[in-house]
N, C-alpha and C positions, 0 to 999 in steps of 0.2 A: 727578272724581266720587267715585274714592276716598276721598278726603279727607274730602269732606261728610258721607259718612256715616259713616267713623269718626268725626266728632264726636256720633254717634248710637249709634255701637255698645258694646253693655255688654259693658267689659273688664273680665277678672280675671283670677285666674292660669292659669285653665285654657286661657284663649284667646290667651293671649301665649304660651305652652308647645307650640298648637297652632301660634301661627303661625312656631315654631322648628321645627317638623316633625321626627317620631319615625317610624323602620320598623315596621311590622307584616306579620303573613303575612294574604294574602287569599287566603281557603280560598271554594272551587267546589267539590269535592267533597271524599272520604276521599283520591281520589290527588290531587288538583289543591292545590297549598299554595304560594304564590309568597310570597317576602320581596319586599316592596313598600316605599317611602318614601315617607307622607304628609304632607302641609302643608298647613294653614290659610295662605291667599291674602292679601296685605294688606287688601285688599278688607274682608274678614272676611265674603266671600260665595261662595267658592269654592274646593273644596280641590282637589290636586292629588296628582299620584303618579309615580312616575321609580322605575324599578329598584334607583339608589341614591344616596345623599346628592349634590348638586352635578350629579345625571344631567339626559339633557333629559326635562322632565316633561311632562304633558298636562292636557288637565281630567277629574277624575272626578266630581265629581256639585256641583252648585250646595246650596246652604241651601234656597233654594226649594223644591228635590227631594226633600228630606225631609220623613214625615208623623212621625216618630218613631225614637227610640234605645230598642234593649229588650238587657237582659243576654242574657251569652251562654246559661242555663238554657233559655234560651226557645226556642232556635234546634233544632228539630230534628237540623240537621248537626252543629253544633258537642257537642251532646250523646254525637253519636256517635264524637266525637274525643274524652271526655273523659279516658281515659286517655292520650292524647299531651298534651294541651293542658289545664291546671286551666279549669273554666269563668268564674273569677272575671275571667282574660284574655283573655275571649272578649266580645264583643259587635256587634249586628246593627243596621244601619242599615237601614228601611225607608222607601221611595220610596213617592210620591205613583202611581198609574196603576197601568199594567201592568209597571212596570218591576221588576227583580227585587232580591230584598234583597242587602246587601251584609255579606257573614260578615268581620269581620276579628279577630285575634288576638295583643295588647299583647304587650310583652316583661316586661311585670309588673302586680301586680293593679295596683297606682299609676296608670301609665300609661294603662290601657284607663279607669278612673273618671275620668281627667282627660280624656279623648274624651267620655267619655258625657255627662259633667255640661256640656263645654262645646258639642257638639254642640246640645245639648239647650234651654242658654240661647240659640242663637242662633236655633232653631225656633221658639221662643217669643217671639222679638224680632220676624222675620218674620211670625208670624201675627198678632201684634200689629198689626204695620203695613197687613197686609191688611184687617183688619179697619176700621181707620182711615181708609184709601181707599175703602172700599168708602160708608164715612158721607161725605166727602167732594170723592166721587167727580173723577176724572180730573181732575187738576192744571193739566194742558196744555191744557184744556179751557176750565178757570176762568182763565188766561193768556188765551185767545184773548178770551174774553168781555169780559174789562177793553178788551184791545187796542178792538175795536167798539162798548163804550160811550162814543163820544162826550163824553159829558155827566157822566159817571158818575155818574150817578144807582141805579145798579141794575138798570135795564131796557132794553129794546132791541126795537126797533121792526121791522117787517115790513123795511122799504125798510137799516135798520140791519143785520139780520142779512142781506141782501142781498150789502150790500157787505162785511159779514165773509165769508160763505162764500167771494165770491171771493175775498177775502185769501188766505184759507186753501184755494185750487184746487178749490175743489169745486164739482164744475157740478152744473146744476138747471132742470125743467122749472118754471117760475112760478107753475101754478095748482096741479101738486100739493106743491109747498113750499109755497104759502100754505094749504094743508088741511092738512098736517105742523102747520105753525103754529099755528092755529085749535087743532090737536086739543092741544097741548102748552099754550096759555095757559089752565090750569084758572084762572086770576084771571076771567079774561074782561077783561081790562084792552086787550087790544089791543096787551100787548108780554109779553116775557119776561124775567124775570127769572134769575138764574144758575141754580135748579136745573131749570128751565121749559126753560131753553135746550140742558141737557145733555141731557133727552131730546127735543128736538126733533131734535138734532142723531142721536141714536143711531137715532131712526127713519128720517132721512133716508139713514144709510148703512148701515142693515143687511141685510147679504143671506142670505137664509135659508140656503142651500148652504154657504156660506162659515162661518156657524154651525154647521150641521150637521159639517161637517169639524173643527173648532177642539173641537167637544164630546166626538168622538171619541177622541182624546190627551187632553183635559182632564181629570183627576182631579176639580175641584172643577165648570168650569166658566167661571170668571172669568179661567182665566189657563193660557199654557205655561211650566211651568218648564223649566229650560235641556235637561235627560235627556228630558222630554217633547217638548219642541222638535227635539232630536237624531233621537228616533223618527220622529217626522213629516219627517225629512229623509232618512234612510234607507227608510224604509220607501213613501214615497209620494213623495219627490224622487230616491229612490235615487241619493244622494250621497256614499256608502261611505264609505270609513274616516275622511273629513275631515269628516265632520260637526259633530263635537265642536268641535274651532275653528271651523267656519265657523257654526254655531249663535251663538257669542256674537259674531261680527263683527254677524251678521243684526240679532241683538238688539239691539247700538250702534248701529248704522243705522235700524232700520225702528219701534224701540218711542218713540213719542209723549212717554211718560211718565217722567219722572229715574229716580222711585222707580223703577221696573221696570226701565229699564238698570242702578241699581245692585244690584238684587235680581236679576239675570239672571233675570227670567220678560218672555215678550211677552203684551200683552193683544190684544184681538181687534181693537181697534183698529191697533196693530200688524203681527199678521196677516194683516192684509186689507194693509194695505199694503204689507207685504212681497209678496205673493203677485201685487199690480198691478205690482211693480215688473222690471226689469229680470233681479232676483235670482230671479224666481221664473218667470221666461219659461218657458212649454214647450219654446223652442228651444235644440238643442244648442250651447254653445259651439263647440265642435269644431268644430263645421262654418261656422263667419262665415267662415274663409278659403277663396277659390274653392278647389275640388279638380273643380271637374266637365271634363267635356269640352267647352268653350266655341269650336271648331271648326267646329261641324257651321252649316247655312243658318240665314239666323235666323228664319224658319219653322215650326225644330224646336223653338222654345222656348216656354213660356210667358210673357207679358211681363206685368212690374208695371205699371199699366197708373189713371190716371184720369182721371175721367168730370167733365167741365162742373168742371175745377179751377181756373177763375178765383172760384168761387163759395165765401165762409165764411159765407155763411147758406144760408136756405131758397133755393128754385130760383122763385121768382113774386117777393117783393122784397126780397131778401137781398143783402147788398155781396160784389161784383166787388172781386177785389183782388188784385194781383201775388204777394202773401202767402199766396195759395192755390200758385201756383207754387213759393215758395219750401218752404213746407211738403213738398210732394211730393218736391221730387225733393231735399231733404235725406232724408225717408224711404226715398230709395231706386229712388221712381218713373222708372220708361225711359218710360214713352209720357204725355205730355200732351196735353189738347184743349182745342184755341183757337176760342171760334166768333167770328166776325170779321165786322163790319156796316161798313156807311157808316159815314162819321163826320162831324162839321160840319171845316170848314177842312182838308179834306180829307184828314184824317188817319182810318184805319181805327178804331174800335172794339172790343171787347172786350165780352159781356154774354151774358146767355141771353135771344135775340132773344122780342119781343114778350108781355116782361114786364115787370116794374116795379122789378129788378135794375138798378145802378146799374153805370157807365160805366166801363172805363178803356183808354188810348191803347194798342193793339195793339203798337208800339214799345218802349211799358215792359214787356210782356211778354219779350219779345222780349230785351229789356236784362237781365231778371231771371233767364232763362232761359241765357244766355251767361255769364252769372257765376254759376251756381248747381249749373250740369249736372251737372260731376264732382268737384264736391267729397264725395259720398258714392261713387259708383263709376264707373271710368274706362270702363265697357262704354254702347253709344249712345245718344242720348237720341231719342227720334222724338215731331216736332211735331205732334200730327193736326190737320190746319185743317178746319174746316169754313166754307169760306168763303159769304158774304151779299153779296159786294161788288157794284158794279160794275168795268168793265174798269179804270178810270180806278184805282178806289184801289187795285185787283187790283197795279197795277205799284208803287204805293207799296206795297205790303207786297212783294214782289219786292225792291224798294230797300233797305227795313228791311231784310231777311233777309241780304242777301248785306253791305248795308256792316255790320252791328250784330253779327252771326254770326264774320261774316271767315273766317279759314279754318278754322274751325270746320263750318263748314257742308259737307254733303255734297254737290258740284254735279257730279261726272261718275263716271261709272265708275272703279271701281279703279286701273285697268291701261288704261285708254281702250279695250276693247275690247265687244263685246257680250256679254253673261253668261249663264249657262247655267244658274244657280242664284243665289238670293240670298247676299249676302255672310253672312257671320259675327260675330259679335258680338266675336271677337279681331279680326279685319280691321275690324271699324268701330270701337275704341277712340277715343275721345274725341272722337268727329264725333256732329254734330247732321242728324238726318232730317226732312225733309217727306214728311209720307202724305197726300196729297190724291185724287181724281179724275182721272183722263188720259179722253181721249178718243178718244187713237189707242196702240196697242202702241208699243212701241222702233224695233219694227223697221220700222216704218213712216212713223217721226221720222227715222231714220238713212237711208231709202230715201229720202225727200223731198230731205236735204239733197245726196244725190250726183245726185238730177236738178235739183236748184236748180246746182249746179255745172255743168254741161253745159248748162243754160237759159243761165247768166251768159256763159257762150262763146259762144252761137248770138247771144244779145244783144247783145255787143262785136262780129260779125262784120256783125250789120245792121244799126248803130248807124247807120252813112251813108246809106243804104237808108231806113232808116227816118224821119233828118233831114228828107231830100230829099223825100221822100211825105208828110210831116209839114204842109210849105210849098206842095204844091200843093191836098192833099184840104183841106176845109171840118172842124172842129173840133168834136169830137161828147164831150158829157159822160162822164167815165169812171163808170163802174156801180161805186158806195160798197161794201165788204166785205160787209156788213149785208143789200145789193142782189141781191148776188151767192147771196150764201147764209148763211143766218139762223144756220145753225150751225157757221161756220167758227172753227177755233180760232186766234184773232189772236197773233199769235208776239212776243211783247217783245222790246226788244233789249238784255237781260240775260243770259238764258241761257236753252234747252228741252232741256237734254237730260237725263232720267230718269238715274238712277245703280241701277235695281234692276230686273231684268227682269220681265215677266212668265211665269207657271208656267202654259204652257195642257197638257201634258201628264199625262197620269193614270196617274205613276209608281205605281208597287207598293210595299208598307212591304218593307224590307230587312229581311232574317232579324237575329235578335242575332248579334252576332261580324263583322258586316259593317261595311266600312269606310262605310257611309252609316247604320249603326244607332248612335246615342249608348250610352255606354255604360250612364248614365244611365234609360235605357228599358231598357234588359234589367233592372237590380237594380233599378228602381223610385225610386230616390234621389232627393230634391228638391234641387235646386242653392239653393244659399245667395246667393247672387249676386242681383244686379239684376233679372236677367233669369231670370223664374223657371224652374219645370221644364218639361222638354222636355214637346212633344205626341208622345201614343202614338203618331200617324199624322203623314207629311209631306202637308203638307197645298196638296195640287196644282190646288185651281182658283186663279182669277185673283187673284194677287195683284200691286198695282201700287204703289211708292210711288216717284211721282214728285216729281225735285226738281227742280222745274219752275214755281214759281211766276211765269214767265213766260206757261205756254201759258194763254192765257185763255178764256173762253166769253162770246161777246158777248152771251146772255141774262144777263149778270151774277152766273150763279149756275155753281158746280162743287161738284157733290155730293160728300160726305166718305165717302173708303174705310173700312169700318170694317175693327177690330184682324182682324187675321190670325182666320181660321176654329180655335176651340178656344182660343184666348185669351182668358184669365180674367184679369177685374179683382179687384185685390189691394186697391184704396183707395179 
């Protein structure tokens, strides 16, 4: 990029002498007087400064960031040094904004007139160029416009700039993009034309705030220069002393336009981008690596958490798609919802029921979800179903689960023992949960199965007993489950047993400094993690997530737990 524009930059001698770089003192006050070495950048857009010849240098002020070169007569300070310093060696570089002038002091008159003069032609080359942008406007703009004229004819039709915006990532509500449109085609032609386009476009992405902020550091309006840009990164990004390099990384990154990365200013275009991007996130780096106390029940958390995520459209007849799954839990998401229907050929479904939401096989979820869980973080991922089925497809999703999951899936207890508290989000690393509906406690799954044991004994002991009375009594229909009792829960023979207890006690919140209080709750901290921040209170009614896609309801329905009481959806 250098290059390019040195075949644009007016050289002469003053500016080949600058970019050999000569000491000067940079005077702050009467006592502040530092021997400095400056250099013109090859660039021939940014000078620099190092304590001393061959030292390591920094950036000091971009070309941009100049409104003017004035002798040193003029400089208040340097007036009052005139007895140490002749004024002929003195001169003051003045900034665009609020930023402060720059006193420095040649080592002879020669020297300081070859700063002035060449400083001077290069501010002038600059506003030049600005001016010339500003006729005709934004480059990268007029780039895009070619790319989506088709036809190249010149103009670009409703359904044309359509499919440029998407090109160019930019989403959009349809009916007020086509009034954006309307209002920018002053032809009344029904298309746009290249300079038609560039304000359709600026209306489409302007935001008032984001202006408002960009005006504030802006000197002119139109643009940050790099010292302007630096401000706004200390001063409202508070990114201390690295500003200055991280300023021109931003600018190679985020500015749209050549000229302006080789001019080191961003335009607002720019701006805005940088400020959507990653680089300008509110959140702290520091903190992406776990540091919390990831320990405690997982109850005490708050979980990332989303809602009807088979869906990337509207929720009445938007597409169902595994790609809503994938989405999420690349972002991060622990908890997903699966609502799950009949299916034809007896495979379950996927859809937000008794809409016009389109279909996908409960399995490819399922599939999508086992290969997608912990690629973002290894802490647990929980299924919520809400199941539609009947019993019949109830056990094919059962069957999905356990062969498609494998041992992913969370099907017993830790320790095989009954629990007293939910597991922890370190103890469930990289296991996948079902949060469904039970219908009985643990303890009352676990108390069945040691009287079904002592049943199976009394049974092998009458089994002769029972043959022989079998052969003499008359043969009486056995009463169907269904007969018996409408709401018995029919036991697969997959698996029923729960992996997380239920909480019927109404423990007390632990003091801070207690081994049951996160430490996370006392200092307030948000865990960076998956699994977001703790809840202020452990939160003691029923919670059940059973992994038990076996126990079924022979009314064909089992209502869906919701997330933990105090748990906030994040997506």
């Amino acid at each position: 990029m250098a290059s390019s524009l040195q075949g644009r930059l007016p050289i002469n001698e003053d500016v080949l002498l600058m970019q050999k770089g000569t000491p000067m003192r940079k005077v702050r006050s009467k006592s502040w007087k530092k021997l400095r070495y400056f250099q013109l950048q090859e660039d021939g857009m940014t000078v620099w400064h190092a304590r001393q010849a061959g030292g390591r240098a920094k950036p000091s002020f971009s070309i941009s960031d100049v409104e003017t070169v004035r002798g040193g007569h003029e400089s208040e300070l340097l007036r009052s040094l005139a007895e140490e310093f002749p004024l002929e060696q003195g001169f003051t570089i003045v900034f665009h904004g609020r930023r402060s002038n720059l006193d420095l002091v040649a080592n002879s008159v020669e020297e300081a007139k070859m700063w002035m003069q060449g400083l001077q032609l290069l501010v002038d080359f600059v506003t030049n160029m600005d001016q010339q942008e500003r006729l005709d406007q934004p480059g990268w703009l007029s780039d895009w416009f070619q790319r989506g004229d088709k036809n190249q004819d010149g103009r670009m039709s409703f359904r044309e700039v359509q499919r440029l915006l998407h090109m160019m990532n930019v989403d959009m509500e349809q009916e007020y993009a086509f009034q954006l449109f309307q209002a920018a085609d002053m032809s009344q032609s029904d298309t746009l034309e290249g300079e038609e386009f560039i304000e359709f476009y600026k209306a489409l992405t302007k935001r008032a705030e984001v202006q408002e902020l960009f005006e504030n550091f802006s000197a002119d309006g139109q643009k940050l220069t790099l010292l302007e840009f630096v401000d706004f990164l200390q001063e409202e990004q508070k990114e201390g002393d690295h500003a200055s390099d991280l300023a021109l990384e931003l600018i190679d990154r985020y500015e749209p336009s050549e000229s302006g990365k080789l001019r080191h200013v961003l335009s607002l275009d720019g701006f805005l981008s940088y400020l959507s991007s990653k680089d300008g996130d509110i959140f702290n780096p520091t903190c992406l690596p776990i540091y919390q106390d990831m320990t405690q029940p997982l109850n005490h958390y708050y979980i990332n958490s989303s809602h009807n995520t088979y869906l990337v459209g509207d929720q009445l007849c938007g597409q169902s798609s595994v790609e809503g799954y994938i989405r999420a839990l690349k972002r991060g998401c622990r908890c997903v919802e699966v609502d799950i229907w009949d299916g034809p050929s007896g495979e379950p479904i996927v859809y937000h029921g008794h809409t016009l939401t389109s279909r996908i096989l409960f399995k490819e979820v399922v599939a999508a979800v086992a290969q997608y869980a912990f690629q973002t973080s290894d802490y647990p991922v929980i299924l919520s179903l809400e199941i539609h089925c009947s019993w019949e497809q109830q056990e094919i999703i059962a069957q999905h689960l356990t062969e498609i999951l494998g041992e992913q899936l969370l099907s017993s207890t830790l320790d095989g023992l009954l629990p007293t508290q939910l597991p922890s989000p370190e103890e469930l690393r990289r296991k996948i949960l079902v949060k469904g509906k039970k219908l009985r406690t643990l303890e009352e799954d676990l108390e069945e199965e040691e009287e079904e044991e002592l049943e199976s004994e009394l049974e092998r002991g009458q089994e002769a007993r029972l043959e022989l009375e079998a052969q003499t009594e008359p043969e009486t229909p056995e009463m169907s489950p269904r007969s018996k009792d409408k709401k018995k829960v029919v036991m697969c023979q997959l698996f029923c047993l729960p992996i997380c207890c239920q909480i019927t006690v109404q423990a007390p919140l632990p003091k801070p400094g207690s081994p049951l209080f996160p430490k996370q709750i006392a200092d307030g901290s948000i865990p960076s993690s998956s699994l977001l921040s703790p809840s202020p209170e452990i939160h003691a009614h029923h919670v059940s997530i059973p992994l038990c896609p076996g126990c079924l309801h022979e009314d064909g329905l089992i209502p869906q737990l919701h997330s933990f009481k105090g748990a906030l959806p994040f997506l």
